[in-house]
C-alpha positions as CSV (number, residue, x, y, z in Angstrom):
1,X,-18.5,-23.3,-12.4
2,X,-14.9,-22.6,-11.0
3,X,-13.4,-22.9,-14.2
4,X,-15.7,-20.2,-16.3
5,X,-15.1,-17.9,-13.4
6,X,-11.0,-18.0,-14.2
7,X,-11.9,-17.9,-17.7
8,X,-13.5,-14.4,-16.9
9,X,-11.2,-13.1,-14.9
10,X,-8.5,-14.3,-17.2
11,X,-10.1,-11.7,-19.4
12,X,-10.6,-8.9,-17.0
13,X,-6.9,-9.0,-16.2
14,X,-6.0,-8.7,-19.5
15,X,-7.9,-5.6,-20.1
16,X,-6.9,-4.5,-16.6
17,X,-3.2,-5.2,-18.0
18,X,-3.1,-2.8,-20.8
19,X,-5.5,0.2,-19.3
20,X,-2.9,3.3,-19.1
21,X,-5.1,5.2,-16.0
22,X,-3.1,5.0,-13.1
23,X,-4.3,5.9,-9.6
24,X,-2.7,8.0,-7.0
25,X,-2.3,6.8,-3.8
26,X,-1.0,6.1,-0.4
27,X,-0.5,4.1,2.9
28,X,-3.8,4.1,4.8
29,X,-6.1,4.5,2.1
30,X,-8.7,2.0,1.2
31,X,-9.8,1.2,-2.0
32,X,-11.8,-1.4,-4.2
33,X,-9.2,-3.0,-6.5
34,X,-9.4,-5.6,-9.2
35,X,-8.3,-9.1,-6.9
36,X,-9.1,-11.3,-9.1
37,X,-10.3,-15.4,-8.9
38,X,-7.2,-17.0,-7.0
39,X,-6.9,-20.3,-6.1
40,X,-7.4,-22.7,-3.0
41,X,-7.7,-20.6,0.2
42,X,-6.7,-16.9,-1.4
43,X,-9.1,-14.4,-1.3
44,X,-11.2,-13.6,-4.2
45,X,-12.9,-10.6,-5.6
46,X,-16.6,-10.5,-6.3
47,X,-18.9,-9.3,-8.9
48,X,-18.0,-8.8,-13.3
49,X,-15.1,-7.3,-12.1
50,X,-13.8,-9.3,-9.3
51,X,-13.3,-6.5,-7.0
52,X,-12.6,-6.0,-3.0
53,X,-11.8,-3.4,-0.8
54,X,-7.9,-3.3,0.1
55,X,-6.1,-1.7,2.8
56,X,-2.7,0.2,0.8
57,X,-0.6,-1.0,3.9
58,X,2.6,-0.1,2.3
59,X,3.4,2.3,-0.9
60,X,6.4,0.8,-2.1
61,X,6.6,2.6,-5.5
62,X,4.3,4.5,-7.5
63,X,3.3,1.7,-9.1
64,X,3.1,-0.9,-6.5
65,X,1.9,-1.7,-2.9
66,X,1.4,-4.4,-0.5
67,X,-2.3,-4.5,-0.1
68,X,-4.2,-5.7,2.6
69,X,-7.5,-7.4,1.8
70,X,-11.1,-6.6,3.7
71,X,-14.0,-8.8,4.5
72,X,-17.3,-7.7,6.2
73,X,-17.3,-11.4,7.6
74,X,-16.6,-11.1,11.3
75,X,-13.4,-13.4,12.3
76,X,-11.5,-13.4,14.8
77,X,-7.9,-14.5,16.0
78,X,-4.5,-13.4,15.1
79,X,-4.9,-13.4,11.4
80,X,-7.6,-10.6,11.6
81,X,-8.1,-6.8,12.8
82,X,-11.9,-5.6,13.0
83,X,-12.1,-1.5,12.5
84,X,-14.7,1.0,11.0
85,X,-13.9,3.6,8.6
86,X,-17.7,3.4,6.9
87,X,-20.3,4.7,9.6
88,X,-22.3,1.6,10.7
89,X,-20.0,-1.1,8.8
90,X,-17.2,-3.1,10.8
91,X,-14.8,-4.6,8.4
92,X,-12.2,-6.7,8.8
93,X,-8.2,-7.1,7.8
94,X,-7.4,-10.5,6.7
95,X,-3.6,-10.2,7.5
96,X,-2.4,-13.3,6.3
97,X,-3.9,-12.2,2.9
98,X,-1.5,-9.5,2.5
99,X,0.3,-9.1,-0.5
100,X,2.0,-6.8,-3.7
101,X,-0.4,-5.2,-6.0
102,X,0.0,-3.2,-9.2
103,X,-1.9,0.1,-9.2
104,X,-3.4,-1.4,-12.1
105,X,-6.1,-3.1,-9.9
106,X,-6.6,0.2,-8.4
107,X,-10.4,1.3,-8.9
108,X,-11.9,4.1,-6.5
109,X,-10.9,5.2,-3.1
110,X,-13.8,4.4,-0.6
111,X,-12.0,5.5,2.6
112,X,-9.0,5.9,4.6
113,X,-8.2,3.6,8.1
114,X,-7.6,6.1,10.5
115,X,-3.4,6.4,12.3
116,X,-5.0,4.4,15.4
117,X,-5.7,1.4,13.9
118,X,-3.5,1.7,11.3
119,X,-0.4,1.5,14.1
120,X,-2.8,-1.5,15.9
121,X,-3.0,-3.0,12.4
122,X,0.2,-2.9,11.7
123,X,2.0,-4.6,15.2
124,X,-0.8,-7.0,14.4
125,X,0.2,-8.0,10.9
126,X,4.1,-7.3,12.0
127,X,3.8,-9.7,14.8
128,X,2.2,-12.4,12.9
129,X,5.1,-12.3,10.4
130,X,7.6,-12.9,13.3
């Protein structure tokens, strides 16, 4: 039921809220953060914790970041960019997912997109918001 699973994520964000441990971290690196149960089309997390893997497309502060989600659903089309940074495991960008995170969601670091397709990534996701 849709409406248990905000109920439990309404609690995970609170405790997410007040944690003091804050991750270091920078532009390329990919880690599983707290997304959360969003609404309509938005991407969600999964599992007791409501977690993804997240591009850190842009450190803005210390604090905050616009964070690109991943899926290991194949899609195509301008909206998307397919890549590896796990050996045998193509993921995939949803660009028009992108948005500003708190380092509070910030988990563990499971990677790092390589300066290739981070530049391809980014005229992809730059172009879309032309």
């Amino acid at each position: 039921m849709i409406e248990n699973d905000f109920d439990k994520w309404n609690k995970v964000k609170k405790e997410t809220n007040i944690e003091k441990v804050l991750v270091g971290f920078k532009t390329r690196d990919i880690y599983n953060i707290k997304m959360g149960q969003n609404i309509g089309f938005e991407q969600n997390g999964k599992g007791e914790e409501f977690v993804r893997p997240v591009i850190i497309y842009k450190k803005l502060t210390k604090d905050m970041f616009i964070g690109i989600p991943l899926t290991t659903t194949q899609r195509e089309g301008s909206f998307f960019f397919k890549f590896k940074f796990l050996p045998h495991k193509i993921s995939t960008a949803i660009l028009i997912q992108a948005r500003l995170f708190s380092n509070k969601r910030l988990l563990n670091k499971i990677g790092v997109i390589n300066k290739n397709d981070y530049e391809i990534l980014s005229k992809k996701y730059l172009k879309l918001l032309e």
